[in-house]
N, CA and C of each residue as an Amber inpcrd file, in Angstrom:
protein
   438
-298.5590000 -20.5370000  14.8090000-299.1340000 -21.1470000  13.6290000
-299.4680000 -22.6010000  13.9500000-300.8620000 -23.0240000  13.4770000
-301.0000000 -24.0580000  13.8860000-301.0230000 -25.1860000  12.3280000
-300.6710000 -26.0980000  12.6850000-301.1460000 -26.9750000  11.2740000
-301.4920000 -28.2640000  12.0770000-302.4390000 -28.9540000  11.0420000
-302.9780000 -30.1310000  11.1780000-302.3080000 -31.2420000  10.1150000
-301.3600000 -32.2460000  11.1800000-300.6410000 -32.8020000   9.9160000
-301.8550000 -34.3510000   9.6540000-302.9890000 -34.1560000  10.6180000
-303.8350000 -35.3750000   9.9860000-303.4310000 -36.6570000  11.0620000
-304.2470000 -37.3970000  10.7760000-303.9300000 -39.1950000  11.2450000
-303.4690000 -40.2660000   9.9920000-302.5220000 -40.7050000  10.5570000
-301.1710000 -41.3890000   9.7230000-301.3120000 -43.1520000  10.4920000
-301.3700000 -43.7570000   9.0790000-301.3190000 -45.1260000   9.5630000
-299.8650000 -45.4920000   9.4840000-299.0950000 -44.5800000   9.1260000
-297.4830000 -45.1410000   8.6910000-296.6240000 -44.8960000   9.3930000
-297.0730000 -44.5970000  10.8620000-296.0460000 -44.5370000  11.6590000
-295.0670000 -45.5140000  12.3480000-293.6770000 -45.4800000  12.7680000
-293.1250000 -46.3580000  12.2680000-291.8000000 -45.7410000  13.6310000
-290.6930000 -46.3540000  14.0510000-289.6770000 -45.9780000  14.9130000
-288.5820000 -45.9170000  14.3700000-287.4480000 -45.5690000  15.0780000
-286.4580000 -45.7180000  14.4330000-285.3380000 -45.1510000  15.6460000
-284.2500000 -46.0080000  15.5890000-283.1920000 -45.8920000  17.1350000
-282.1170000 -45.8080000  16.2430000-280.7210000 -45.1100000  17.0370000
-279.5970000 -45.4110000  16.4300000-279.0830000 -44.4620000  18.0800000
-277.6800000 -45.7360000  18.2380000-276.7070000 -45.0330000  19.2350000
-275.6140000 -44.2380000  18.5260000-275.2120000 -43.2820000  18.8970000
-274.0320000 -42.6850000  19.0190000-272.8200000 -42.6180000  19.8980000
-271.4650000 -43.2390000  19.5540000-270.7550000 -43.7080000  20.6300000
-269.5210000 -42.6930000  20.7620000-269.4340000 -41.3490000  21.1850000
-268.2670000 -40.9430000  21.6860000-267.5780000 -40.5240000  22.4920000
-266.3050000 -40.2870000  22.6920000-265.0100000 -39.9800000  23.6120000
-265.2370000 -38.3360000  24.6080000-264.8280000 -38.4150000  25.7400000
-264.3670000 -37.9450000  25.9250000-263.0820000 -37.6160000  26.3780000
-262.5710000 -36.3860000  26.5300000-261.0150000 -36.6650000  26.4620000
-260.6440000 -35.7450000  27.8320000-261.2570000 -35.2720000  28.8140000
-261.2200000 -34.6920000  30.2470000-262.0810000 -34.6150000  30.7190000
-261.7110000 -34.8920000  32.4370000-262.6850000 -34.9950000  33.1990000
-263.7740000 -34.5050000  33.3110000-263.6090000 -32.9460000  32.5300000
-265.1750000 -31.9810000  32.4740000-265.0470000 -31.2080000  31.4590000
-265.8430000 -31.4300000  30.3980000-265.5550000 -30.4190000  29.4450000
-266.8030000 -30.6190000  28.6900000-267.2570000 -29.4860000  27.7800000
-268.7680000 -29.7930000  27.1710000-268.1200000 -30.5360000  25.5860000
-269.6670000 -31.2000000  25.3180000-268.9870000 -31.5170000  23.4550000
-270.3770000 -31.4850000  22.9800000-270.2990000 -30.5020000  21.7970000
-271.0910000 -30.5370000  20.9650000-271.3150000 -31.3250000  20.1910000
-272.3610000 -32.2990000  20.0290000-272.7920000 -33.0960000  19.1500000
-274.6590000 -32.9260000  18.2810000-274.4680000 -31.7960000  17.9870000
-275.6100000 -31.2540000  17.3500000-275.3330000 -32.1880000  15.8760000
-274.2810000 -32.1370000  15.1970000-273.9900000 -32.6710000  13.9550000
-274.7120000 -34.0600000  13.6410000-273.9870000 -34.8650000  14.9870000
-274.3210000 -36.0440000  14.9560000-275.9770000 -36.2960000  14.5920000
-276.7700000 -35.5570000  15.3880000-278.0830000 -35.8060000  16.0270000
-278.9400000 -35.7000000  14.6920000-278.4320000 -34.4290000  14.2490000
-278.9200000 -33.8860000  12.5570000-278.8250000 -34.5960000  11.4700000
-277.8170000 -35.4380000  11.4860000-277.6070000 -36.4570000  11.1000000
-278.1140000 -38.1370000  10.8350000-278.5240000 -38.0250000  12.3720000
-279.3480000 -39.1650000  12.3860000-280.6740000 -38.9050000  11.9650000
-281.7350000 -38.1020000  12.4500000-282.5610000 -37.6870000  12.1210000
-282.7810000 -37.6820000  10.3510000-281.7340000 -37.0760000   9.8820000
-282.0570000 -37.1820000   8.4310000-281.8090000 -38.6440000   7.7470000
-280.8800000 -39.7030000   8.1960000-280.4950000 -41.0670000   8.0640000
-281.8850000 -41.5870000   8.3310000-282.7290000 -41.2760000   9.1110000
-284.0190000 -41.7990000   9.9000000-285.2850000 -41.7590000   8.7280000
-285.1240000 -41.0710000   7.2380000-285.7690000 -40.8060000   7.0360000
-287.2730000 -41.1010000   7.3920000-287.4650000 -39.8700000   9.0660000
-288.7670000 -39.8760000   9.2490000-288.7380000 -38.4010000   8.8460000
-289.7550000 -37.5940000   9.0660000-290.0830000 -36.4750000   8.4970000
-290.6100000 -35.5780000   9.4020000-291.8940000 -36.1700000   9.6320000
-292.6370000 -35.5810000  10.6820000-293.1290000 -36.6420000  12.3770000
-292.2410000 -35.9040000  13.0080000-292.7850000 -37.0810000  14.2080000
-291.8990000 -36.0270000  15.2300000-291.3360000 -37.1980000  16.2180000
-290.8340000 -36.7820000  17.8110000-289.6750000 -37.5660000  17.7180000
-288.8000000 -36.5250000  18.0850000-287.3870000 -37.2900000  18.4660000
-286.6170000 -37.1040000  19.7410000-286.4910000 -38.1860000  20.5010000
-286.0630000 -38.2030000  21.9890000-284.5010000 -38.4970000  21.6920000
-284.0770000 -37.6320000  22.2980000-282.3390000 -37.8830000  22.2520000
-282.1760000 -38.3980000  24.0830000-281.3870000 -39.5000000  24.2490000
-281.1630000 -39.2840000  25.6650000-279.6480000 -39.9240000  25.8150000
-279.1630000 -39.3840000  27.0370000-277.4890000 -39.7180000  27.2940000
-278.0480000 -41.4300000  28.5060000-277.5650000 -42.4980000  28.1840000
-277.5660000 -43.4360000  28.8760000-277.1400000 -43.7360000  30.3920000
-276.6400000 -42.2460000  30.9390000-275.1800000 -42.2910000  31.8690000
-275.7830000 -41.3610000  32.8460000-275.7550000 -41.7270000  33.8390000
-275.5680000 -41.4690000  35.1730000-274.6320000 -39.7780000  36.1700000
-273.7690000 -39.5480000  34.8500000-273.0470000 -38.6980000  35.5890000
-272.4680000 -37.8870000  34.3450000-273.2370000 -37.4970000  33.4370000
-273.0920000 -36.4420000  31.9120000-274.6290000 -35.9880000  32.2780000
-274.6400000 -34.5650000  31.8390000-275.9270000 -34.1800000  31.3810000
-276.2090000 -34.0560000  29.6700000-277.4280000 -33.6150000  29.6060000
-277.3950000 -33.4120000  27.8810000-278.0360000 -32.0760000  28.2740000
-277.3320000 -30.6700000  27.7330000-278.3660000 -29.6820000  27.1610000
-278.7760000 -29.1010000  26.3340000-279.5980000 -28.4430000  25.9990000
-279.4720000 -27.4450000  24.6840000-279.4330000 -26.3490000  24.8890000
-278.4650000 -25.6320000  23.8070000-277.7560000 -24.4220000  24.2300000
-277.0160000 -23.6710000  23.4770000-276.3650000 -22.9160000  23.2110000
-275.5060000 -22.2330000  22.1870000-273.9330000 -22.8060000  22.9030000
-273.3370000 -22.9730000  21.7000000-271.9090000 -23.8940000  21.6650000
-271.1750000 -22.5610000  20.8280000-271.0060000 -22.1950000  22.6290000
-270.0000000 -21.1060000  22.4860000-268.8940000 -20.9850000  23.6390000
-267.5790000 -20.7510000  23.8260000-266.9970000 -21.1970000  24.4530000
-266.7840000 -20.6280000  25.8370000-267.2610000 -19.2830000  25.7150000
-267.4900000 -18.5180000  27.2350000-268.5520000 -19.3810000  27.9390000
-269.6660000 -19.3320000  27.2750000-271.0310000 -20.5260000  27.7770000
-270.7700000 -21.0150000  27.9780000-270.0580000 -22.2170000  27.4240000
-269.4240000 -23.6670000  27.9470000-268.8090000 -23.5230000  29.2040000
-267.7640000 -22.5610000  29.5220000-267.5010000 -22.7140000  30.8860000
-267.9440000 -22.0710000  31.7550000-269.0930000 -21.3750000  31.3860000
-269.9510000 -20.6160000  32.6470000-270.8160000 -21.6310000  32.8220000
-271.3250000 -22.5250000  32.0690000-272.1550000 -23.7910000  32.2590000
-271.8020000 -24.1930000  33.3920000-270.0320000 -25.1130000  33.2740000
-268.6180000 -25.8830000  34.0600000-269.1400000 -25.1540000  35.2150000
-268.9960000 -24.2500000  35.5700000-268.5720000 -23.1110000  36.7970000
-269.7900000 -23.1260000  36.9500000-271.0280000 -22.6150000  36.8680000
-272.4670000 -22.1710000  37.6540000-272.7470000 -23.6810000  38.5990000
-272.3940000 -24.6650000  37.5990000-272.5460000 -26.0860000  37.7360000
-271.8960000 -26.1160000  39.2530000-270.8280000 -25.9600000  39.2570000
-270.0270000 -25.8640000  40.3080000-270.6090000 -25.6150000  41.7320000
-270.7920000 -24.3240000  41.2630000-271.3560000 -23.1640000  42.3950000
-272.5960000 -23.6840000  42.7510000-273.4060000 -24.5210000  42.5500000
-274.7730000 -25.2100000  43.0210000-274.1740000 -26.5720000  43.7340000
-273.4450000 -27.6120000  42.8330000-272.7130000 -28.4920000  43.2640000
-271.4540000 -29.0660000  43.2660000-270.7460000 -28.2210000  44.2730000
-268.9290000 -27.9950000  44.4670000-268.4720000 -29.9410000  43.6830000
-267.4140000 -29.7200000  43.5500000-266.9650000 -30.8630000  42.6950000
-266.8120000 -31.9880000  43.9200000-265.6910000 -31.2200000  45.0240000
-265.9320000 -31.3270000  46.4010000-266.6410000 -31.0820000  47.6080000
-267.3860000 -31.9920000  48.5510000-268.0200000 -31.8280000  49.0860000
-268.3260000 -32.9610000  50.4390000-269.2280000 -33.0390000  51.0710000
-269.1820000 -33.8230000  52.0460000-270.3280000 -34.9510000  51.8130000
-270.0150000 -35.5080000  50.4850000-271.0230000 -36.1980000  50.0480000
-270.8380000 -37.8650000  50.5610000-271.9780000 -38.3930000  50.5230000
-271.8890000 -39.9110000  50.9110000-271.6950000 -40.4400000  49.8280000
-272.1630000 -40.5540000  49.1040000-271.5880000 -41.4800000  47.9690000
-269.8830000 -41.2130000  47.0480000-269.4130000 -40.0340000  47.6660000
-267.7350000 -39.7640000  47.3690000-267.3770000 -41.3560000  48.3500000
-267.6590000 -41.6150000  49.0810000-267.1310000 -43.1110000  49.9230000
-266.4920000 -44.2610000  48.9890000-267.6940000 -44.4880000  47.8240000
-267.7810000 -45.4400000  46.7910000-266.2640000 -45.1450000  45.7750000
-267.0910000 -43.9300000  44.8500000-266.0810000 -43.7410000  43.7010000
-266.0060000 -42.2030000  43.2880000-265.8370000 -41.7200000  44.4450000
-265.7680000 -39.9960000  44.4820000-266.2270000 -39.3670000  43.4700000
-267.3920000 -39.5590000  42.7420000-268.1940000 -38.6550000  41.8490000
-269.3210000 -38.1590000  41.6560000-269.8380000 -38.0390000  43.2250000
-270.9540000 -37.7150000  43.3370000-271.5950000 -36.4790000  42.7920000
-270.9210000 -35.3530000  42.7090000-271.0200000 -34.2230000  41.8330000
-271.6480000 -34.6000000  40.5830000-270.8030000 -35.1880000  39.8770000
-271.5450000 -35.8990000  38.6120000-272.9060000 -36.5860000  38.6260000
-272.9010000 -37.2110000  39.7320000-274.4480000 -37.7780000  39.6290000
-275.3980000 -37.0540000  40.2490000-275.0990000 -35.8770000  40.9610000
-276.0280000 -34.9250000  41.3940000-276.3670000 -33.7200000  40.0350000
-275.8910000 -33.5250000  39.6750000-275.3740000 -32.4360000  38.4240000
-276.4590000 -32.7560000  37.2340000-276.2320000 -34.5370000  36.8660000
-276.6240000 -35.2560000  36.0360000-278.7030000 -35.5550000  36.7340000
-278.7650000 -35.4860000  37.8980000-280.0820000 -35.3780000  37.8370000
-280.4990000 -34.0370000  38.2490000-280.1280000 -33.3220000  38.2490000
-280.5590000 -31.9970000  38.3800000-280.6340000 -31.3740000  36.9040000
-280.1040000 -31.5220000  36.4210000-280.1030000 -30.8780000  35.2250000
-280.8690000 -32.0410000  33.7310000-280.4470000 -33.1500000  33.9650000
-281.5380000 -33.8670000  33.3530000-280.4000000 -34.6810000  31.9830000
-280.7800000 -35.6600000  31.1600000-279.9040000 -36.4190000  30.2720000
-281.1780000 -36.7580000  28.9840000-281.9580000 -35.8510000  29.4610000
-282.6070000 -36.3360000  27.5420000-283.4620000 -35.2090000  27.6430000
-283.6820000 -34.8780000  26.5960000-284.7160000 -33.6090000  24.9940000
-285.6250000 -34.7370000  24.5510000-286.7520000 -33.7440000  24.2820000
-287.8700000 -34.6500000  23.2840000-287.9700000 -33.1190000  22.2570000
-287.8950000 -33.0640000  21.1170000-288.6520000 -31.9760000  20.6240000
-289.2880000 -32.8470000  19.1270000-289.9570000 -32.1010000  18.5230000
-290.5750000 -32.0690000  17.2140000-289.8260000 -32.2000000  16.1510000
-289.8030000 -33.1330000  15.5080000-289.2760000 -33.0920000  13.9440000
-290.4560000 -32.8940000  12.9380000-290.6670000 -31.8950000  11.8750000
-290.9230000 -31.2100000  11.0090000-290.5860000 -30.9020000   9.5510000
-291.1190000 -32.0140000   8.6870000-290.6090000 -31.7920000   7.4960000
-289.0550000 -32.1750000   7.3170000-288.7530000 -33.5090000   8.1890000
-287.2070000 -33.6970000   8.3920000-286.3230000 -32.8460000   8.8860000
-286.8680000 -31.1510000   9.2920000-285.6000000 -30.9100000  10.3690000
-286.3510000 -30.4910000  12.0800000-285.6470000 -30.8060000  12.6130000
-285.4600000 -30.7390000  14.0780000-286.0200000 -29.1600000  14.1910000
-286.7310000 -29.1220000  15.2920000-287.4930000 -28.3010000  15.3940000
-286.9170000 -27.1970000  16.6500000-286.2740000 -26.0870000  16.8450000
-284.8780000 -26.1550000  17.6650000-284.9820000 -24.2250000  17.5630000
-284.3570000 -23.7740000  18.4590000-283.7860000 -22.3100000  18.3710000
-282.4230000 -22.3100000  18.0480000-282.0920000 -20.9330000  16.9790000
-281.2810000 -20.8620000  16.3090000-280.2090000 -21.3530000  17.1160000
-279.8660000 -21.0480000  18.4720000-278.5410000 -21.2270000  18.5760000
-278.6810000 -22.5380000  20.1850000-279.4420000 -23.3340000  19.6320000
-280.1250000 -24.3330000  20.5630000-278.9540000 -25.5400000  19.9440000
-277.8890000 -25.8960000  20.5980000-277.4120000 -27.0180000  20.2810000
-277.0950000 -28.2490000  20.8300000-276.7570000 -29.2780000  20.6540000
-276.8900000 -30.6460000  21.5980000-275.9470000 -31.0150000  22.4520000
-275.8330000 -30.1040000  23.6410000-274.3270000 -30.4890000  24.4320000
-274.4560000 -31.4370000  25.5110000-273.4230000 -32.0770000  25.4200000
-273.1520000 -33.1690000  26.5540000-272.0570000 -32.3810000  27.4770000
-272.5020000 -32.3160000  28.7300000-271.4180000 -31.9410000  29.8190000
-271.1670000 -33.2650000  30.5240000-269.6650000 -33.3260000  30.1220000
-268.8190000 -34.6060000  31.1550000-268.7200000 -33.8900000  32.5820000
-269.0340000 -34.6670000  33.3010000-268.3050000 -34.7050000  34.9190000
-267.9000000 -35.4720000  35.2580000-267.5030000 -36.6280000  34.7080000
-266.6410000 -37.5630000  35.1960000-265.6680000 -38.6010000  33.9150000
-265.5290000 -37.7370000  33.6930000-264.3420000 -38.4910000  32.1900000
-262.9330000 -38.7250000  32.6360000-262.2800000 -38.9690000  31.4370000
-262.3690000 -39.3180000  30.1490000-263.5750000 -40.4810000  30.2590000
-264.3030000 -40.9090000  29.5070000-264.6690000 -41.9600000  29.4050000
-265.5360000 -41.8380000  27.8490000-265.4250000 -43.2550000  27.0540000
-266.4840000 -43.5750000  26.3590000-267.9530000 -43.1990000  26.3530000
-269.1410000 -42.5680000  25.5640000-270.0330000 -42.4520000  26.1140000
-270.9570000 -42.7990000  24.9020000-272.4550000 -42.9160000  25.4790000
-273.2710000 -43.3170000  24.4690000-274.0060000 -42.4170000  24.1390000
-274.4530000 -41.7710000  23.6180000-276.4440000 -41.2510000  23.0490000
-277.2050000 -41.8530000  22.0100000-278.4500000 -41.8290000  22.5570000
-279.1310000 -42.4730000  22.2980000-280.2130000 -41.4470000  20.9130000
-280.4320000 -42.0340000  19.8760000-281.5410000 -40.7870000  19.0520000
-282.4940000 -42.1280000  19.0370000-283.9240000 -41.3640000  19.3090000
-284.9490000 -41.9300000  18.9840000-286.0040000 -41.4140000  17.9390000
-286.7060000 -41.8250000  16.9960000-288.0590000 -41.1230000  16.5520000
-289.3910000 -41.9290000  16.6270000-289.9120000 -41.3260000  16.8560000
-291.5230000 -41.7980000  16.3070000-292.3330000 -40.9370000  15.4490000
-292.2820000 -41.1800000  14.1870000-293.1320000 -40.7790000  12.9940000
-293.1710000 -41.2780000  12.0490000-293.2830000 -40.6790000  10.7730000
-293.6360000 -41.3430000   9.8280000-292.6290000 -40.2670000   8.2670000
C-alpha cells in the first residue's frame, strides 16, 4: 500500500538519550518500552526514527524477546566470534569479541514512524546485546518529522 503523505513545511527533530545498566558481562535487554516511549514523548507522528547504541562493544537488534532467542543470539554470536581468541587487540583490554561482534552485527535501526507508532514486525523488538558489561550504557532515539 502506498500513500502519499505530501510535502510538509513543519518538519522539525527531536533527540532524547536513554541511560541504562547492565548487570553481566553478556546478556540481552529489551528496551522496546523505552523507545515507544520516546517516540510518543516526541510528539512527531509521521517521520524517521534512528535509534543508535553510542558504544563500541553492544550491538542493537531487532528481534523477538524471547528467552531461548536471546541465548541462541549469545551462542551463534559466539560460534562466528569465540569470546576467546588470538586477537590483537585482547593485548589492550581483552574485549575484542565485543568490538568485533559490535561491528558485524551493527548498533543502530532507522525505520518509519507512522501516525505516531513505529513501524515494526509483530515480534520485532529493541535488543541491546552486552559483550562487555556490567557497564552503564547509552541509546540514543532520534526523529525527523513532523
Amino acid at each position: 500500500m502506498k500513500r502519499d503523505v505530501g510535502r510538509r513545511k513543519n518538519m522539525r527533530t527531536w533527540y532524547k538519550e536513554i541511560t541504562f545498566s547492565t548487570s553481566r558481562q553478556r546478556e540481552v535487554i529489551d528496551l522496546t518500552g523505552e523507545v515507544v516511549s520516546a517516540v510518543r514523548e516526541s510528539g512527531i507522528k509521521n517521520g524517521i526514527l534512528v535509534v543508535q547504541l553510542p558504544h563500541a562493544t553492544a550491538t542493537l537488534v531487532m528481534n523477538e524477546n524471547e528467552s531461548g532467542l536471546k541465548r541462541d543470539l549469545i551462542e551463534q554470536l559466539d560460534r562466528i566470534v569465540p569470546v576467546r581468541g588470538d586477537y590483537e587487540h585482547d593485548r589492550i583490554d581483552d574485549n575484542a569479541h565485543a568490538h568485533m561482534k559490535s561491528a558485524f552485527v551493527g548498533s543502530s535501526v532507522a525505520l518509519p514512524v507512522i501516525n505516531g507508532s513505529i513501524i515494526r514486525g509483530t515480534w520485532q523488538n529493541f535488543l541491546v546485546l552486552e559483550e562487555d558489561g556490567p557497564r552503564t550504557r547509552r541509546m540514543v532515539v532520534f526523529l525527523l518529522g513532523e
